[in-house]
N, CA, C and O atoms as a Tinker XYZ file with bonds, in Angstrom:
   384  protein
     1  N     25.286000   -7.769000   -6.762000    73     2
     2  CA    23.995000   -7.250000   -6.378000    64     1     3
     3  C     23.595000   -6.073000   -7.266000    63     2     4     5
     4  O     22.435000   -5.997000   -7.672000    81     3
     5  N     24.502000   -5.157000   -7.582000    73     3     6
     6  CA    24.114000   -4.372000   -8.717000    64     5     7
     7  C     24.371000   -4.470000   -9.837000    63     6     8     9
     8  O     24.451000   -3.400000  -10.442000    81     7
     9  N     24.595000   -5.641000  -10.560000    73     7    10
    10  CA    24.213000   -6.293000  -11.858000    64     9    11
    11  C     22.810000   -6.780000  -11.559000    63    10    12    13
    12  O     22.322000   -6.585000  -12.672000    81    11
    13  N     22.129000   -7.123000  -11.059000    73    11    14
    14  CA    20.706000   -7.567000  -10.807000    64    13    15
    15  C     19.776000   -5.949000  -10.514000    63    14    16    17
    16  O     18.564000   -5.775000  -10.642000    81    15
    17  N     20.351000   -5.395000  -10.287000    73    15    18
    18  CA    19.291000   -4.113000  -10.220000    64    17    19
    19  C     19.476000   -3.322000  -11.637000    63    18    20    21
    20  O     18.565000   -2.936000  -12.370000    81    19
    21  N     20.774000   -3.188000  -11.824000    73    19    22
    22  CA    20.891000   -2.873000  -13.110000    64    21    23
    23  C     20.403000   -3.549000  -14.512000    63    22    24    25
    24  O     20.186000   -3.105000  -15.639000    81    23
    25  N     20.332000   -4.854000  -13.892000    73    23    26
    26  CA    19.677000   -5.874000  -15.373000    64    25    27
    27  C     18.161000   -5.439000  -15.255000    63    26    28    29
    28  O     17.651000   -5.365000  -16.373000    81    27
    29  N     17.424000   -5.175000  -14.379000    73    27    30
    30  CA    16.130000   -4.972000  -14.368000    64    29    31
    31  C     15.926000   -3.692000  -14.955000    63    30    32    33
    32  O     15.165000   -3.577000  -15.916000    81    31
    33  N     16.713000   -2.428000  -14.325000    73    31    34
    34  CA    16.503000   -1.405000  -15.456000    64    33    35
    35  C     16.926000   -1.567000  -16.814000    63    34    36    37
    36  O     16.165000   -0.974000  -17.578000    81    35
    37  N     17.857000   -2.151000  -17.382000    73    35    38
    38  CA    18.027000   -2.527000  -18.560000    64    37    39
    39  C     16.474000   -3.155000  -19.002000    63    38    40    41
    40  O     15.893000   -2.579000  -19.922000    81    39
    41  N     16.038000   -3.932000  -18.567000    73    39    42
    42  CA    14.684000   -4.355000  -18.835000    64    41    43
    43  C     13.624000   -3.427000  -19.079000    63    42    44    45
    44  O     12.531000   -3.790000  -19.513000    81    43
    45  N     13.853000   -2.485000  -18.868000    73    43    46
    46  CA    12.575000   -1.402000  -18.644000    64    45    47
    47  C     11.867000   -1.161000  -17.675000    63    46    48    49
    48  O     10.699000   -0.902000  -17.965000    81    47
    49  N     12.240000   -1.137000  -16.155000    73    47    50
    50  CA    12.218000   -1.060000  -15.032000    64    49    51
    51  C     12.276000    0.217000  -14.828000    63    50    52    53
    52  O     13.083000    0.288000  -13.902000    81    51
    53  N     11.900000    1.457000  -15.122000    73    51    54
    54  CA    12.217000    3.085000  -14.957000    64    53    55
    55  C     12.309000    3.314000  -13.600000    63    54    56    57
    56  O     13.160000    4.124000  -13.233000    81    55
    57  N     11.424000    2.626000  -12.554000    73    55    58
    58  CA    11.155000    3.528000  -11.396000    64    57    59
    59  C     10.792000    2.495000  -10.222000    63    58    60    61
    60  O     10.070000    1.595000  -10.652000    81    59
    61  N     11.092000    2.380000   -8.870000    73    59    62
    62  CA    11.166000    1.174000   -8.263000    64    61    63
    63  C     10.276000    2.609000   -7.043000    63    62    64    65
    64  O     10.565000    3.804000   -7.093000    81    63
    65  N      9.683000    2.256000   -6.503000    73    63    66
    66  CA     8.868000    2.830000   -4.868000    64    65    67
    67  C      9.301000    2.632000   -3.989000    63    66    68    69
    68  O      9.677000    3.551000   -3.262000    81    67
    69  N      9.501000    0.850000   -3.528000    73    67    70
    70  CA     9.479000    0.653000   -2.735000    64    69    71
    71  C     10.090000   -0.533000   -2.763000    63    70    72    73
    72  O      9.712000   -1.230000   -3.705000    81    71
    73  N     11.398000   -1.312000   -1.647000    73    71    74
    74  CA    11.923000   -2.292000   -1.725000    64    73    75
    75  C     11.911000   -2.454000   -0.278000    63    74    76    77
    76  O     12.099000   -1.576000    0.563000    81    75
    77  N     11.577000   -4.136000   -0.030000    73    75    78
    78  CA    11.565000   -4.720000    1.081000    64    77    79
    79  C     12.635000   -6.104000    1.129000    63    78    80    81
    80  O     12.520000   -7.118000    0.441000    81    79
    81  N     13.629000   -5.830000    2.092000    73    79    82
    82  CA    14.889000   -6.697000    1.838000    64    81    83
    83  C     15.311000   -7.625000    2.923000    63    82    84    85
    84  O     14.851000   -7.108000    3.941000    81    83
    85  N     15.940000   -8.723000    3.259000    73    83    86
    86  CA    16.559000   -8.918000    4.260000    64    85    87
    87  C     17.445000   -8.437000    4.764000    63    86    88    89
    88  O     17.886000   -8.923000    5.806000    81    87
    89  N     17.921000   -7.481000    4.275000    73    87    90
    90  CA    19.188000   -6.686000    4.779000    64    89    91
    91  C     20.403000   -6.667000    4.505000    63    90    92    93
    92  O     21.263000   -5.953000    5.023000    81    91
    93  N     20.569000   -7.701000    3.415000    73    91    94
    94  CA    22.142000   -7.819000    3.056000    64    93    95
    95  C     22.790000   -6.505000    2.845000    63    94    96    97
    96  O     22.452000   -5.388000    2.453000    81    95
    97  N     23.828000   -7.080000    3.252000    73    95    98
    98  CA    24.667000   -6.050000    3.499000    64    97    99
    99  C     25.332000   -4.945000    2.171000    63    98   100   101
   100  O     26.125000   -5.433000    1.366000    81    99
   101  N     24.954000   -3.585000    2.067000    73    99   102
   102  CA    24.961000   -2.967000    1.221000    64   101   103
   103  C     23.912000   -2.706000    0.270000    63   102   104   105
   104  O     24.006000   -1.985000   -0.724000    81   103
   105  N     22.895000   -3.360000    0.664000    73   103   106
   106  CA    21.570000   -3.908000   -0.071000    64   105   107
   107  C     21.198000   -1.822000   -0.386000    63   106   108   109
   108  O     21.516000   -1.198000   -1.399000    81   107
   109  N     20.717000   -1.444000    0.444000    73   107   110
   110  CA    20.438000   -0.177000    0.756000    64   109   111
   111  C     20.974000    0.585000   -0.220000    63   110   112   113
   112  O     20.258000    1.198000   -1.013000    81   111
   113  N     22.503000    0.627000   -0.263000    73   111   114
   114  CA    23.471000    1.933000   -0.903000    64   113   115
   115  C     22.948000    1.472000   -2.378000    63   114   116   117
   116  O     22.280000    2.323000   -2.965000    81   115
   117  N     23.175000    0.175000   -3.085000    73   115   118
   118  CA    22.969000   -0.115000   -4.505000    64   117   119
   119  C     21.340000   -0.122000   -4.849000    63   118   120   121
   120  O     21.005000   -0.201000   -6.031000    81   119
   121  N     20.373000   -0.041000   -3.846000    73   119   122
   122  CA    19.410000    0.498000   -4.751000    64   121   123
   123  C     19.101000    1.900000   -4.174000    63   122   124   125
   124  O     17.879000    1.761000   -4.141000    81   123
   125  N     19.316000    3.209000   -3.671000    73   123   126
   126  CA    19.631000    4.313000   -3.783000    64   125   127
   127  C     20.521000    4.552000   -4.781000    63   126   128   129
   128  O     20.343000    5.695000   -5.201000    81   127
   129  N     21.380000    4.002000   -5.338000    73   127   130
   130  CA    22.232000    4.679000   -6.581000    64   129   131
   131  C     21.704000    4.624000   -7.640000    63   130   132   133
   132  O     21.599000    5.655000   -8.305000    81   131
   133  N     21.147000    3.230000   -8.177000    73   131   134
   134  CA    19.886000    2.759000   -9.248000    64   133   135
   135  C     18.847000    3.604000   -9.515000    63   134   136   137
   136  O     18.590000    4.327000  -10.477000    81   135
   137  N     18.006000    3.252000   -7.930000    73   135   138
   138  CA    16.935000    4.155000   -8.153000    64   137   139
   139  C     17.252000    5.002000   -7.138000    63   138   140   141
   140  O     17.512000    4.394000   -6.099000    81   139
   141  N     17.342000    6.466000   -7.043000    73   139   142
   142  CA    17.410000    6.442000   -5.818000    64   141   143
   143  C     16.178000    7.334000   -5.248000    63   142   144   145
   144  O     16.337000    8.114000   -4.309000    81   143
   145  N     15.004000    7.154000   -5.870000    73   143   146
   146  CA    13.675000    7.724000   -5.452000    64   145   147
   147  C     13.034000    6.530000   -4.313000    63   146   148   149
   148  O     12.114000    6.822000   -3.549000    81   147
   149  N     13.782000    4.937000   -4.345000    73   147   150
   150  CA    13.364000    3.961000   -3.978000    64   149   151
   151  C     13.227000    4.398000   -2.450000    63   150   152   153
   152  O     14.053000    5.021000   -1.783000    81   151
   153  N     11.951000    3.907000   -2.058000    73   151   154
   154  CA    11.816000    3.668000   -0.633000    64   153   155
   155  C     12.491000    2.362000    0.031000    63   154   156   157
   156  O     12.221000    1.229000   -0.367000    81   155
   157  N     13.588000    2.683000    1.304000    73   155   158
   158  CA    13.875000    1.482000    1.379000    64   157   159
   159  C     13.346000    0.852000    2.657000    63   158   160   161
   160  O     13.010000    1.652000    3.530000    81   159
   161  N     13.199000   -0.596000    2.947000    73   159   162
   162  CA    12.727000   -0.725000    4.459000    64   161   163
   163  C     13.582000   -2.494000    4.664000    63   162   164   165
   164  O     13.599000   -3.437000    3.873000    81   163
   165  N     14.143000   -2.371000    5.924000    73   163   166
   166  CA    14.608000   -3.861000    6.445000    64   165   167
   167  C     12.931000   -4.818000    6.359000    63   166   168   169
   168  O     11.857000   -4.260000    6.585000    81   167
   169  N     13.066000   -6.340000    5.983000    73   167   170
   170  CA    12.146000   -7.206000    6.067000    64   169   171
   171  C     12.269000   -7.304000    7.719000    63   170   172   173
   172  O     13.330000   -7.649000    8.238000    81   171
   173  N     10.964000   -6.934000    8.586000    73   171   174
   174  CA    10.253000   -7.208000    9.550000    64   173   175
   175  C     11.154000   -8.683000   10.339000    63   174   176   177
   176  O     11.996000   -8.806000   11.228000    81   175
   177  N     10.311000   -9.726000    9.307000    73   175   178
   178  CA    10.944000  -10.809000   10.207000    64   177   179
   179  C     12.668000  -11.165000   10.033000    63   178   180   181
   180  O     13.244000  -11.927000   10.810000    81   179
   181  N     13.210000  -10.621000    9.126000    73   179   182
   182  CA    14.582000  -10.804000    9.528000    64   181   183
   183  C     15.423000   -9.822000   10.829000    63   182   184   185
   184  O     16.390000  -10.034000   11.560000    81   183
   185  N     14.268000   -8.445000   10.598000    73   183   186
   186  CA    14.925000   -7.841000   12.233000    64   185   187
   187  C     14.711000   -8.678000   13.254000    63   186   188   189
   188  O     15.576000   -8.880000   14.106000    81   187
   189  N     13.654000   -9.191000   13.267000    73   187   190
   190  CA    13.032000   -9.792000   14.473000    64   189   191
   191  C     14.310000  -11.179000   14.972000    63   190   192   193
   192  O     14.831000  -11.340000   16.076000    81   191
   193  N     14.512000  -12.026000   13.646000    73   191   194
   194  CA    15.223000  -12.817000   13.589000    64   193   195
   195  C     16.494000  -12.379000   14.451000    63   194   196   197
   196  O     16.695000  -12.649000   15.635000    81   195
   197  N     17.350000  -11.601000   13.542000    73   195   198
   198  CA    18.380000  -10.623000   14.401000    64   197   199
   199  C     18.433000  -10.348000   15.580000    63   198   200   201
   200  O     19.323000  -10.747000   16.332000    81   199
   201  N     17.401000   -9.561000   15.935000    73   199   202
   202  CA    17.147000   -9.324000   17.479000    64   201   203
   203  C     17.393000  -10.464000   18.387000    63   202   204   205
   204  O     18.245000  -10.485000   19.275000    81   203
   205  N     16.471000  -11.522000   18.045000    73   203   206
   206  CA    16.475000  -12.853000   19.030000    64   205   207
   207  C     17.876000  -13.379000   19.016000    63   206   208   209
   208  O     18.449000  -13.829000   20.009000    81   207
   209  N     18.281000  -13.307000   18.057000    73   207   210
   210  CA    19.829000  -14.613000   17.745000    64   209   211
   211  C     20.714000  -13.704000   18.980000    63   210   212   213
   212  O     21.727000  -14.174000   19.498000    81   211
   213  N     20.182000  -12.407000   19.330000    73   211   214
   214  CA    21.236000  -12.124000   20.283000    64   213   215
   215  C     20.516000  -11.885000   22.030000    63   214   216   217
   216  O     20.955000  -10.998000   22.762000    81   215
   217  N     19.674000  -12.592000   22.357000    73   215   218
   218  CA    18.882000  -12.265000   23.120000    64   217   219
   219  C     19.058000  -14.075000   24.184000    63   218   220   221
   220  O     19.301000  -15.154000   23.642000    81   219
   221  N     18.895000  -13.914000   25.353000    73   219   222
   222  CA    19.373000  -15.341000   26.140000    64   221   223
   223  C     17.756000  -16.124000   25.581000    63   222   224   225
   224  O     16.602000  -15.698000   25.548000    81   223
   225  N     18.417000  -17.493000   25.182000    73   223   226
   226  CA    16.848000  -18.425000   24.900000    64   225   227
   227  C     15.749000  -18.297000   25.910000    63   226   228   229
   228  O     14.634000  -18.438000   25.407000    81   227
   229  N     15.767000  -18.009000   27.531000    73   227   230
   230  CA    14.735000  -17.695000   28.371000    64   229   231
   231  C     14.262000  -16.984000   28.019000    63   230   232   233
   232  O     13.032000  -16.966000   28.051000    81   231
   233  N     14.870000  -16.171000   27.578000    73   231   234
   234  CA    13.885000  -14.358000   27.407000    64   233   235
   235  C     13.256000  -14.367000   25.801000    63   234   236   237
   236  O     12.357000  -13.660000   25.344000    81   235
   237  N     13.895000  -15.207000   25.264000    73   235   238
   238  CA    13.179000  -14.684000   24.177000    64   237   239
   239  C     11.877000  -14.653000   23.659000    63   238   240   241
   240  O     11.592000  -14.067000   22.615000    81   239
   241  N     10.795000  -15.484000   24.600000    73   239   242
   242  CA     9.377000  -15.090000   24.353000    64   241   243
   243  C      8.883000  -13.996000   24.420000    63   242   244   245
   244  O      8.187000  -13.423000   23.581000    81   243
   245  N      9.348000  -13.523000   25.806000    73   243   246
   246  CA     8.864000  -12.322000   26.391000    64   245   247
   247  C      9.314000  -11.130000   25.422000    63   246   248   249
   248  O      8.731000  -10.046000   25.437000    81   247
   249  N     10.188000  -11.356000   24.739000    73   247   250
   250  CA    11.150000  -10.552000   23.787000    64   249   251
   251  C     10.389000  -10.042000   22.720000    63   250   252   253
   252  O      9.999000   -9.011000   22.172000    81   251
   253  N     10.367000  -11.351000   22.692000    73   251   254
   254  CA     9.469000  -11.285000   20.800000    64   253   255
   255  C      8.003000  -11.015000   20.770000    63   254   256   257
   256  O      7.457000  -10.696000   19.714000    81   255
   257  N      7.047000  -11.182000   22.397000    73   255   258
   258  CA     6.231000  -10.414000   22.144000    64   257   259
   259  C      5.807000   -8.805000   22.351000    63   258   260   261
   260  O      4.790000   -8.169000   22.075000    81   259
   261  N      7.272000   -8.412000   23.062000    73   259   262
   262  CA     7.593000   -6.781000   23.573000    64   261   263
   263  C      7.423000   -6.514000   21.723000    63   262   264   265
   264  O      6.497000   -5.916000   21.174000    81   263
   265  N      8.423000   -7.055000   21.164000    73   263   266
   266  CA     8.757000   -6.509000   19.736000    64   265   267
   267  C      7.446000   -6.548000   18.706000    63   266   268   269
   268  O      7.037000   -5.651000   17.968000    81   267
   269  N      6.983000   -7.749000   18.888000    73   267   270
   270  CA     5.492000   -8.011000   17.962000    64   269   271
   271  C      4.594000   -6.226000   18.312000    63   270   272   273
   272  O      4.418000   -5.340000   17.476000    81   271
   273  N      4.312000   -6.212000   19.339000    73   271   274
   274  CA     3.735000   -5.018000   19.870000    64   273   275
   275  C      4.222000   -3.938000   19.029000    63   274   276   277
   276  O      3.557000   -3.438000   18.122000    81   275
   277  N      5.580000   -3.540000   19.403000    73   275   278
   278  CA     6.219000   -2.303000   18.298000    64   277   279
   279  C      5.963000   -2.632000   16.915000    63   278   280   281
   280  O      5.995000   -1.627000   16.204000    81   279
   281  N      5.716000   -3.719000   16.293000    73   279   282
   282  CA     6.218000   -3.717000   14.640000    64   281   283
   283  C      4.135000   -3.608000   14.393000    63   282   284   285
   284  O      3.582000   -3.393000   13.314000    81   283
   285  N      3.538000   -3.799000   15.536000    73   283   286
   286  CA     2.041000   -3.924000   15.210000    64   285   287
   287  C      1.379000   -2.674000   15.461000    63   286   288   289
   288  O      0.197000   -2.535000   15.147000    81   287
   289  N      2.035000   -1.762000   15.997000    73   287   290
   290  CA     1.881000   -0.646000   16.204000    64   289   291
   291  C      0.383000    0.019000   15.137000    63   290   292   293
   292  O     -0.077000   -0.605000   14.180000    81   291
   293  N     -0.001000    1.023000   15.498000    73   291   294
   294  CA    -0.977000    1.023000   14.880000    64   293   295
   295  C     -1.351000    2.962000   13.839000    63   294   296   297
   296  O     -2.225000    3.564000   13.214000    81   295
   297  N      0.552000    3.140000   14.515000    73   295   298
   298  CA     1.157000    4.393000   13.700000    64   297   299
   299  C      2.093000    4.704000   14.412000    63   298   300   301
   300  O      2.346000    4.307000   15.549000    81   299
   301  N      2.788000    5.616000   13.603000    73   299   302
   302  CA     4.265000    6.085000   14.175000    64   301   303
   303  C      4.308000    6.162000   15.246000    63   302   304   305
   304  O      5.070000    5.334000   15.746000    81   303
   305  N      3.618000    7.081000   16.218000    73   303   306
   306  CA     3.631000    7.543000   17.637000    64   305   307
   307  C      3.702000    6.552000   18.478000    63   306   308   309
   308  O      4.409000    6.462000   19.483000    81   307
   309  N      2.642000    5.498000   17.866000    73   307   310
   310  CA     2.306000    4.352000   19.156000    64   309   311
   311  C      3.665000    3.504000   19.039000    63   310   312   313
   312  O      4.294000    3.265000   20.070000    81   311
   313  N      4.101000    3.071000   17.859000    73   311   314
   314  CA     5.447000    2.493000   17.845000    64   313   315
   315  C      6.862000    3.280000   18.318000    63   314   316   317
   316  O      7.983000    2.771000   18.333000    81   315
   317  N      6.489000    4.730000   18.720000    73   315   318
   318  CA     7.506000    5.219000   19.157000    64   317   319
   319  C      7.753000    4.765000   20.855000    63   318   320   321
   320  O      8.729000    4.239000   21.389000    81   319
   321  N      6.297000    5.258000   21.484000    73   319   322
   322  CA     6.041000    5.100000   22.701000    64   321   323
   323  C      6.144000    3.564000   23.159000    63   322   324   325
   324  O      6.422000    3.204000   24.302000    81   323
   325  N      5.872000    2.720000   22.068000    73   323   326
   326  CA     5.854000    1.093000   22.683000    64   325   327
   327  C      7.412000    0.603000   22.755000    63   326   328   329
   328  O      7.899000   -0.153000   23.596000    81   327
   329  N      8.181000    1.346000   21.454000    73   327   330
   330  CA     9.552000    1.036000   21.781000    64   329   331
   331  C     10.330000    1.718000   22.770000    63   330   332   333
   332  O     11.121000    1.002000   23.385000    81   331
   333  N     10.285000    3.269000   23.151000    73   331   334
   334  CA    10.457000    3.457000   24.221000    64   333   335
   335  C     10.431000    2.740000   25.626000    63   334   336   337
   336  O     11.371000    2.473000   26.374000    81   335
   337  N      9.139000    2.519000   25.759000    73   335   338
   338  CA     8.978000    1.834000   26.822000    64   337   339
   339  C      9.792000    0.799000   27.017000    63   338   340   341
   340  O     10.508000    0.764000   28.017000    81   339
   341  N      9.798000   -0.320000   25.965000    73   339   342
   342  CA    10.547000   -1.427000   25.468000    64   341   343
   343  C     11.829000   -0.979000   26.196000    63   342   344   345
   344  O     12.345000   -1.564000   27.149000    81   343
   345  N     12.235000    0.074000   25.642000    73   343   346
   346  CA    13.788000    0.073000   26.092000    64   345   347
   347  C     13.816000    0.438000   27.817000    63   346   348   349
   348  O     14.322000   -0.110000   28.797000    81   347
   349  N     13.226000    1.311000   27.659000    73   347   350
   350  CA    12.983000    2.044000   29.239000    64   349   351
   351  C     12.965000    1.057000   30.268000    63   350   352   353
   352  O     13.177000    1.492000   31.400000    81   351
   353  N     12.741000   -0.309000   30.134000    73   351   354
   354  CA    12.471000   -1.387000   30.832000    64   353   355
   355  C     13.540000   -2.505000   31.085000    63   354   356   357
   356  O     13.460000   -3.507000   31.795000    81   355
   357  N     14.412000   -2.113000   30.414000    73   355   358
   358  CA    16.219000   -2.594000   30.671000    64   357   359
   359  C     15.888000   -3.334000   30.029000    63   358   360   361
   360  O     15.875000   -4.290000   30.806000    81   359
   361  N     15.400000   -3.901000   28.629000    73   359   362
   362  CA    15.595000   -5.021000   27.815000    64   361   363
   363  C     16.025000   -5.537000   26.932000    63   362   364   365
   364  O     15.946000   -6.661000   26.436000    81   363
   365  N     16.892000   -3.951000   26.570000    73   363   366
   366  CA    17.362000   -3.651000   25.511000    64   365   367
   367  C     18.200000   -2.223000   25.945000    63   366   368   369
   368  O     17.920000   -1.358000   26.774000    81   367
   369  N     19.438000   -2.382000   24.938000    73   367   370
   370  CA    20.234000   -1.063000   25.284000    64   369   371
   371  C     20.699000   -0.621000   23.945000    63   370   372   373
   372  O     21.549000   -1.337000   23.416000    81   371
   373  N     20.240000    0.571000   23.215000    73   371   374
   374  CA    20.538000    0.951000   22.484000    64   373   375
   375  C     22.080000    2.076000   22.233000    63   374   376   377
   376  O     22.454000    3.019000   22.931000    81   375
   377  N     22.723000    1.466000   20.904000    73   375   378
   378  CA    24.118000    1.905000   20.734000    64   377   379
   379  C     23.948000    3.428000   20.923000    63   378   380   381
   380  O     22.907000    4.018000   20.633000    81   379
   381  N     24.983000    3.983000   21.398000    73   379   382
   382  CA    25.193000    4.960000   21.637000    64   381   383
   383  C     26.077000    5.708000   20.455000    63   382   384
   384  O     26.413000    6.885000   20.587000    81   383
């Protein structure tokens, strides 16, 4: 994975903003070392994906439209308060 970030700066790639990933694992640490001005962010629908694969098949409508709500948010605050709630509502239990 960092022969491919590194081949791109070899290319003339100086400066990366912003990277949107599925999440592989370590994905994060090797482009912070590269670039490490890079903004990084998990791809949306692979959290979503994630989330469900561990969620009972009944629930997962109701699930995925609690979550649609948070990721549609319409700024930080409101996605704070919608995931709050989210959790506040036993539907989710976050690691401690």
């Amino acid at each position: 994975m960092a022969g491919n970030f590194g081949d791109i700066r070899e290319r003339g790639v100086k400066q990366i903003h912003f990277i949107v990933s599925d999440g592989l694992s370590g994905m994060k640490n090797v482009i912070t070392e590269i670039y490490p001005h890079a903004k990084y962010q998990p791809c949306v629908v692979h959290v979503m994906r994630n989330i469900l694969a561990k969620v009972r098949v009944q629930h997962r409508n109701i699930i995925a439209t609690e979550i649609k709500e948070v990721f549609h948010a319409k700024d930080k605050q409101e996605a704070e308060q919608l995931f709050m709630k989210f959790t506040q509502n036993g539907k989710i239990s976050i690691p401690t």
